[in-house]
C-alpha positions as CSV (number, residue, x, y, z in Angstrom):
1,X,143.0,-28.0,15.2
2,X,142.6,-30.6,17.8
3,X,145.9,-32.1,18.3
4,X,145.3,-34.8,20.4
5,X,142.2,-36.3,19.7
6,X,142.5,-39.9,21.1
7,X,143.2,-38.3,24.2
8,X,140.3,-35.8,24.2
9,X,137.9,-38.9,23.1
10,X,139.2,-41.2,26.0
11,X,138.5,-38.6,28.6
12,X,135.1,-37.3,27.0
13,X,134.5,-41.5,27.7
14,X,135.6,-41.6,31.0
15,X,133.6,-38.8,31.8
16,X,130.3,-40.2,30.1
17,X,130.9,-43.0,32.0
18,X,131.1,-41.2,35.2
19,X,128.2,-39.5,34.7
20,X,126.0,-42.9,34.0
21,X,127.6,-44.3,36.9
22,X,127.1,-41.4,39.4
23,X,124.0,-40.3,38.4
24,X,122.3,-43.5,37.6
25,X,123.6,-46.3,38.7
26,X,125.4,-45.2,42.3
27,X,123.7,-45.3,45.6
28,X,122.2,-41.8,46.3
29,X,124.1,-39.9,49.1
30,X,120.8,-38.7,50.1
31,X,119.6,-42.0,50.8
32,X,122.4,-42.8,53.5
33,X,120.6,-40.2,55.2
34,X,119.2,-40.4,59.0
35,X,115.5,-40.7,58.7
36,X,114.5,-37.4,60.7
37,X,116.3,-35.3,58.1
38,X,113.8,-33.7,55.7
39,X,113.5,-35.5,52.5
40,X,116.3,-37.3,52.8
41,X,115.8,-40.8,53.1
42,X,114.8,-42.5,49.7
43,X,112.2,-45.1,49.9
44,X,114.3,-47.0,47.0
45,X,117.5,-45.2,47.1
46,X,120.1,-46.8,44.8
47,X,117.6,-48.1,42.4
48,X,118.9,-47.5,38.6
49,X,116.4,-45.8,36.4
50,X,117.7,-48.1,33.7
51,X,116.8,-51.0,35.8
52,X,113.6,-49.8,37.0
53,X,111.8,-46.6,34.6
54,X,108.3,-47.9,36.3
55,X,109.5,-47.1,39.9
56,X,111.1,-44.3,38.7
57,X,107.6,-42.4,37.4
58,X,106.0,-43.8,40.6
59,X,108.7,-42.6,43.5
60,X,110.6,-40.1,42.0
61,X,108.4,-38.1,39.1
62,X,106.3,-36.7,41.7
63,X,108.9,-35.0,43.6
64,X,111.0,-33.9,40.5
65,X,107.6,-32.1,38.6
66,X,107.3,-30.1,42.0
67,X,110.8,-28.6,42.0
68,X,110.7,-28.0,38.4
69,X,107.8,-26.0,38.8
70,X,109.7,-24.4,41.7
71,X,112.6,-23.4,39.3
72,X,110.6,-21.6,37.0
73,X,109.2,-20.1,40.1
74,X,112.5,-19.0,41.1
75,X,113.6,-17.6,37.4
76,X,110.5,-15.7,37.1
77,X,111.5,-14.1,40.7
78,X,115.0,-13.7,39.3
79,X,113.7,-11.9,36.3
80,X,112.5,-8.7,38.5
81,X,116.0,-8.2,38.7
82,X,115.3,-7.2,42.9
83,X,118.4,-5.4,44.9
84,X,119.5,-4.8,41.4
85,X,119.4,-7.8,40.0
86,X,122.6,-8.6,42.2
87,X,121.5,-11.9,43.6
88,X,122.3,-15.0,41.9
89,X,119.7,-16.9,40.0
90,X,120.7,-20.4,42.1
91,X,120.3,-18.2,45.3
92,X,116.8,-17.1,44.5
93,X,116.0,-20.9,43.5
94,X,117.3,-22.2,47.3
95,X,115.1,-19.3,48.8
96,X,112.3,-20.6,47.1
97,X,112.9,-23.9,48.3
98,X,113.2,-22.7,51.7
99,X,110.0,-20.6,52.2
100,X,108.0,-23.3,50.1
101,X,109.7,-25.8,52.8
102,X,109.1,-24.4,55.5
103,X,105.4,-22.5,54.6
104,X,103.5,-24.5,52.7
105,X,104.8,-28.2,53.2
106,X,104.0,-29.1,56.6
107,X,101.7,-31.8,55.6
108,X,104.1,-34.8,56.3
109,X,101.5,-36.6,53.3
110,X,102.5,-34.0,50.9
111,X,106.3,-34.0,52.3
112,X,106.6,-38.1,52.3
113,X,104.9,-38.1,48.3
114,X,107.7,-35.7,47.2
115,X,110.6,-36.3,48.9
116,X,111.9,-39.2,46.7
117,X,112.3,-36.6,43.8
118,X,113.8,-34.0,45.8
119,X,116.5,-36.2,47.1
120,X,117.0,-37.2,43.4
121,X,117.3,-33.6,42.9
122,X,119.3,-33.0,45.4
123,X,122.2,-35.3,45.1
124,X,122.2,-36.9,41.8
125,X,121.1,-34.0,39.0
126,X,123.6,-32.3,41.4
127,X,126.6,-33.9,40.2
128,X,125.3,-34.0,36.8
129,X,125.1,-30.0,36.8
130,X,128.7,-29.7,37.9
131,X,129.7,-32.4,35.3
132,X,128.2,-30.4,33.2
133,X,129.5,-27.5,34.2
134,X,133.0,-28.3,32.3
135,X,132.0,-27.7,29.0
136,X,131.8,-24.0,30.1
137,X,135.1,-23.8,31.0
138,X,138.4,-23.7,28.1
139,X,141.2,-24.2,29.4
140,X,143.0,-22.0,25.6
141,X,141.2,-18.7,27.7
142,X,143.4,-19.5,30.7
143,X,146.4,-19.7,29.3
144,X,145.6,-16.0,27.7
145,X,147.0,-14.2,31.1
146,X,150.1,-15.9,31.6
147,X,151.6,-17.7,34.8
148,X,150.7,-14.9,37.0
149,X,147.1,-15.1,37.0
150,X,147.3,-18.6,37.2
151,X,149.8,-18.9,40.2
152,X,147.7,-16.2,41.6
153,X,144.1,-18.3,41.5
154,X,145.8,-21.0,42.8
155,X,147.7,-19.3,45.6
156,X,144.3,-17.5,47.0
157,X,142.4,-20.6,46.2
158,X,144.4,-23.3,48.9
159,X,145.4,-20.3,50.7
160,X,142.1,-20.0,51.8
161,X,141.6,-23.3,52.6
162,X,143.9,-23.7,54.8
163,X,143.1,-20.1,57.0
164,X,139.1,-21.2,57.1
165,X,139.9,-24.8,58.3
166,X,142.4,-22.8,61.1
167,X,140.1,-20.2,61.8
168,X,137.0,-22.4,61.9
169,X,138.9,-25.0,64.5
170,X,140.0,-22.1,66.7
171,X,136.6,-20.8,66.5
172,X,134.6,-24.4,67.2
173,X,132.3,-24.3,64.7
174,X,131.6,-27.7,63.2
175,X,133.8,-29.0,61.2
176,X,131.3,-29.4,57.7
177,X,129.7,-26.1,58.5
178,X,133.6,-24.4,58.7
179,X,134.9,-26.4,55.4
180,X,131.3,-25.6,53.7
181,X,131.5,-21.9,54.4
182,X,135.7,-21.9,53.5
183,X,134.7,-23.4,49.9
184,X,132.3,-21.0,49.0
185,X,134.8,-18.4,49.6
186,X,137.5,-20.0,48.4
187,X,136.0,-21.5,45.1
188,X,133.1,-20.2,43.0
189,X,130.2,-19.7,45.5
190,X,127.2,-21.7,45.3
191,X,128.5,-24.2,42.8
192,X,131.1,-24.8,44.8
193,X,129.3,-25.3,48.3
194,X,126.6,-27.5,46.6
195,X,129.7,-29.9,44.8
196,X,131.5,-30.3,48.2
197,X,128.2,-30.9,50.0
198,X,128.4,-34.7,49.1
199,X,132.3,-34.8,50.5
200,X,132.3,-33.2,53.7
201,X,130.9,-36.1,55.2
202,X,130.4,-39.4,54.6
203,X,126.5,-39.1,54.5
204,X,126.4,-35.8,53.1
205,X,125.8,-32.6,54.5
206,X,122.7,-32.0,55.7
207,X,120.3,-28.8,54.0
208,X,120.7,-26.6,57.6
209,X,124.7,-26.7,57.6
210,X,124.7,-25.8,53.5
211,X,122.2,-23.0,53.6
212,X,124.2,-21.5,56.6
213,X,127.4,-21.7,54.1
214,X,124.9,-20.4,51.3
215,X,124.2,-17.7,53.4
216,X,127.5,-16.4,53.9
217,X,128.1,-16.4,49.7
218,X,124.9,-14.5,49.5
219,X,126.0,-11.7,52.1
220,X,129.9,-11.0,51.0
221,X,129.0,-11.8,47.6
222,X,126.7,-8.9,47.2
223,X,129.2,-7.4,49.4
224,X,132.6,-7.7,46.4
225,X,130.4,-6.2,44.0
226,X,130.3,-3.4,45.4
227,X,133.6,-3.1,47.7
228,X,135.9,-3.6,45.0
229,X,134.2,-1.1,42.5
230,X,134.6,1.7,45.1
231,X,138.5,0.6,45.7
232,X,138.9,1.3,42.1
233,X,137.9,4.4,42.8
234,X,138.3,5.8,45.4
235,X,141.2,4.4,47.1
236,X,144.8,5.7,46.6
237,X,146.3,2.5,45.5
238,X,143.3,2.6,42.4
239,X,146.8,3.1,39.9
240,X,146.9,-0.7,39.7
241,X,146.7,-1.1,36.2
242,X,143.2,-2.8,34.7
243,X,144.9,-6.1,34.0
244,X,146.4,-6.8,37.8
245,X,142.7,-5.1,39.1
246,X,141.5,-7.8,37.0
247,X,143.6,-10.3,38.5
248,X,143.4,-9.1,42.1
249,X,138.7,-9.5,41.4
250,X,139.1,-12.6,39.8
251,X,141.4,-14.5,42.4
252,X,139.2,-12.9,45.4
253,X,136.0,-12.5,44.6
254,X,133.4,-15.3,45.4
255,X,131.0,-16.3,42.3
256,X,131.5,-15.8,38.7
257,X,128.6,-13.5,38.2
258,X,129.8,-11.6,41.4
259,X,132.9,-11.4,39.0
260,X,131.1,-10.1,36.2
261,X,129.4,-7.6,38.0
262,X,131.9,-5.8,39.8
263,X,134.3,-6.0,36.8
264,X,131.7,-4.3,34.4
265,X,131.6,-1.5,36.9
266,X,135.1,-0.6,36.8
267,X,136.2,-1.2,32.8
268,X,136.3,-3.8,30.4
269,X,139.7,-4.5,30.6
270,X,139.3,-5.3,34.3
271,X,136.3,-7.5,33.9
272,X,138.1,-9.8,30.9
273,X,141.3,-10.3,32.8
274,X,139.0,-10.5,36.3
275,X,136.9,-13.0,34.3
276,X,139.6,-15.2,32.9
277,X,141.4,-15.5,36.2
278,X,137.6,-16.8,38.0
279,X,138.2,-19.4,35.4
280,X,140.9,-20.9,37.2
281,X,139.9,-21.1,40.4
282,X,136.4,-22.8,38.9
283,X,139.2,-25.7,36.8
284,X,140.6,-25.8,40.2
285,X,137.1,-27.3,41.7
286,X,138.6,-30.9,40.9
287,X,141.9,-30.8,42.8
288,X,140.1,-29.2,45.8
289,X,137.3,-31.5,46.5
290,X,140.1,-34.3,46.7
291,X,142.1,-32.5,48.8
292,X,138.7,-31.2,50.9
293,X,137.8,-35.1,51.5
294,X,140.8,-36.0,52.9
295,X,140.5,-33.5,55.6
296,X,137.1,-33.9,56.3
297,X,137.8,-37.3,57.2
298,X,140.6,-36.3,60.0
299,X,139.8,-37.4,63.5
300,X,136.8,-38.8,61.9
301,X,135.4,-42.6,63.3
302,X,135.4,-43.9,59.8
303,X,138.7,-43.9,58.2
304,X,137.1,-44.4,54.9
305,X,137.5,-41.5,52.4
306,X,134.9,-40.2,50.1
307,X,136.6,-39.6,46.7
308,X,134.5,-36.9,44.7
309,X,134.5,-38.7,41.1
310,X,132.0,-36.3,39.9
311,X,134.5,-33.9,40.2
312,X,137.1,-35.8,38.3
313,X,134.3,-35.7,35.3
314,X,133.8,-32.6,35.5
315,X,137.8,-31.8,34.9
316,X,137.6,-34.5,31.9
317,X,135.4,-33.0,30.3
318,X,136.6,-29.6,30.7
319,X,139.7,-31.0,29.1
320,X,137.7,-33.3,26.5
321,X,135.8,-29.7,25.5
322,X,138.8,-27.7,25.4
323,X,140.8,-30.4,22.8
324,X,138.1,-30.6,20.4
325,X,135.7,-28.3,18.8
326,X,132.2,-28.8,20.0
327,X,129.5,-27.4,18.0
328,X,128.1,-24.2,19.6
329,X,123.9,-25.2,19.7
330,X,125.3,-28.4,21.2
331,X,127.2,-26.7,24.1
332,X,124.7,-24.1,24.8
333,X,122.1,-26.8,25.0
334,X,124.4,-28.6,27.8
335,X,124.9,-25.4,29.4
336,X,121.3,-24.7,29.6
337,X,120.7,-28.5,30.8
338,X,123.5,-28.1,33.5
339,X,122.0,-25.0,34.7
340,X,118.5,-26.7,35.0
341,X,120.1,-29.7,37.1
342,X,122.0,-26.9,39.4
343,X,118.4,-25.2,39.8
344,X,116.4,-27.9,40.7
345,X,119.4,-29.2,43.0
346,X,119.2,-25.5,44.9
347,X,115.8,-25.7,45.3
348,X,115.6,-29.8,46.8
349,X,118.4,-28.1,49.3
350,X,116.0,-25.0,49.9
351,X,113.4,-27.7,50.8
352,X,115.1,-29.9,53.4
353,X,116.7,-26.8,55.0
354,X,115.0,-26.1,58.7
355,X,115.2,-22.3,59.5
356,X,115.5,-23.4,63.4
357,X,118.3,-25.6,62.8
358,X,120.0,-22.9,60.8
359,X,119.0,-20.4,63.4
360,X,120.7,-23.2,65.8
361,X,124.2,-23.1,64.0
362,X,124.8,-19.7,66.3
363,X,126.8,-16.4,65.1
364,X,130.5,-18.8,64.6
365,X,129.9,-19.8,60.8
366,X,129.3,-16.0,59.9
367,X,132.4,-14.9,61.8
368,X,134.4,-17.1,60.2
369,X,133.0,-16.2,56.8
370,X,133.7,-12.3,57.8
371,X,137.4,-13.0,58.9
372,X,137.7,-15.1,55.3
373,X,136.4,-12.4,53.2
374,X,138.6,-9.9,54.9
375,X,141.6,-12.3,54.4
376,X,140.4,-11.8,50.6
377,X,140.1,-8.3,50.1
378,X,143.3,-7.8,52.1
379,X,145.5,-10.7,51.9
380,X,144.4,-11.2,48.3
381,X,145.7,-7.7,47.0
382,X,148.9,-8.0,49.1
383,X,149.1,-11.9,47.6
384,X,148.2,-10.7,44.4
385,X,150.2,-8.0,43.6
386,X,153.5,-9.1,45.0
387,X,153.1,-12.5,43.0
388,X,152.6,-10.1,39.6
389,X,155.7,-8.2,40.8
390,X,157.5,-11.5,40.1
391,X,155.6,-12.8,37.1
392,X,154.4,-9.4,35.4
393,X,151.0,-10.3,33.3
């Protein structure tokens, strides 16, 4: 079955590698943090828990119990299924974060014994999650639809890219807000915003400018599931067959369980070909965090470059998991552990998030998310179907 094993083993190395050396051993982003930033600034930041497990329990444990607790806070809230159940679980942990920061933790004793772990949180189980994340993703079930899903994914995914950075400079917002609020359309939602967090700048984006981008997934999001149910419909182009709806959801629509959703509602055959399409913009997270580094470092002071390695592991390991056969309890068990180091990463950036700086980042960064989501739902179907016109699926 696995054809090329040696290959499959060297990148499932690489990738281990990268994870002990990103998660572990690297400098925290969040420590390169300015001071006044909530729980950002590490009071040992770099420090390998290999090297040190004592300072470890005594900085970090603290901080890491809390927002553990908080998770289970959050899937407990996500369990009520509110707005019909619509919302994604990592939303509902980084609006627990976000009242619990900016209710209950105004002691700056409590916030100072904590804030170690959250930062943790925050940056480093981070890039473990999206690691992770890989071993959910086979690249056999892309290949399934054929070159025009594939080209399609692709073309909607840089597409959009490009028309946020445009329409973000001609509208001045900042720069990371604008690339922060483009990736979360043009990628896989959350995930995606939280893995280009650490690359839109040099220090890291701070909590206010990725909740404002959080914000906009959580608005159009819910908004897709619904819309593009409705077109099906109700709409007199709705005699697109299943597989090019499918196609049309997948390339266009933001998250993978807004994917999901909004397939389900119109047939099965549109949510497996809607679902396997999502799959290739979510292989395509790699490519674009490199290209998303080099231009956030345009007409920047630094001409230094922040390569994304973690999302180099993630691919390898995607790759490693689709040349050889893991066992199913061990992959669900990683899932499970990725999901965990995603949650507890959304609720650290729920934390450090000030709702007057986000109130302070003005009406721009949802304008520009409006005109993007309209350049999906419109562009995408003309995009779409003229590129399955060429390369029929």
């Amino acid at each position: 079955m696995v054809k090329h094993p040696l290959l499959a083993a060297g990148l499932l190395l690489i990738a281990c590698h990268a994870v002990h050396s990103l998660v572990f051993c690297a400098p925290s982003t969040a420590s390169q943090l300015a001071p006044q930033r909530h729980f950002t600034q590490v009071a040992a930041g770099g420090t390998s828990i290999m090297e040190a497990p004592g300072e470890f329990v005594g900085t970090r444990l603290p901080g890491l119990t809390f927002v553990a607790f908080l998770v289970l806070v959050s899937k407990q809230l996500a369990s009520l299924k509110l707005a019909g159940g619509v919302l994604s679980p990592l939303l509902y942990a980084t609006l627990t974060g976000l009242v619990v920061g900016n209710t209950f933790l105004k002691g700056e004793n409590l916030r100072s014994r904590i804030k170690p772990g959250v930062a943790f949180a925050k940056a480093r189980l981070l890039r473990l999650g999206i690691i992770l994340y890989g071993f959910r993703v086979s690249v056999q079930q892309i290949l399934q639809l054929g070159a025009g899903s594939f080209l399609s994914a692709v073309a909607m995914t840089f597409s959009s890219l490009v028309v946020g950075a445009m329409v973000g400079k001609l509208l001045k917002v900042d720069r990371s807000v604008a690339l922060l609020v483009t990736t979360g359309a043009s990628i896989c939602g959350v995930s995606a915003v939280m893995a280009a967090a650490p690359v839109v700048e040099e220090e890291g984006a701070s909590g206010a400018k990725v909740s404002v981008a959080l914000a906009t997934v959580m608005v159009f999001g819910i908004a897709s599931m619904f819309l593009y149910p409705i077109m099906w419909t109700k709409l007199p182009w709705a005699s697109l067959s299943p597989k090019i709806m499918g196609i049309y959801t997948g390339a266009t629509v933001y998250e993978v369980a807004g994917v999901v959703a909004a397939g389900n509602a119109m047939s099965p055959a549109v949510a497996s070909a809607a679902l396997l399409t999502k799959l290739v913009r979510v292989l395509l997270l790699a490519p674009f965090l490199v290209i998303l580094s080099r231009m956030s470092s345009e007409n920047a002071r630094s001409s230094r470059v922040q390569t994304p390695w973690f999302a180099f592991a993630f691919f390898g390991v995607c790759l490693a998991s689709s040349c050889v056969q893991v066992p199913h309890v061990i992959s669900e068990r990683l899932s499970l552990f990725s999901t965990w180091c995603t949650a507890m990463a959304m609720v650290g950036l729920g934390l450090e998030s000030d709702l007057k700086s986000i109130q302070r980042m003005g009406w721009r960064p949802m304008l520009l998310a409006t005109v993007l989501f309209l350049y999906l739902v419109l562009g995408g179907l003309m995009a779409v179907t003229s590129i399955l016109h060429l390369l029929p699926a």
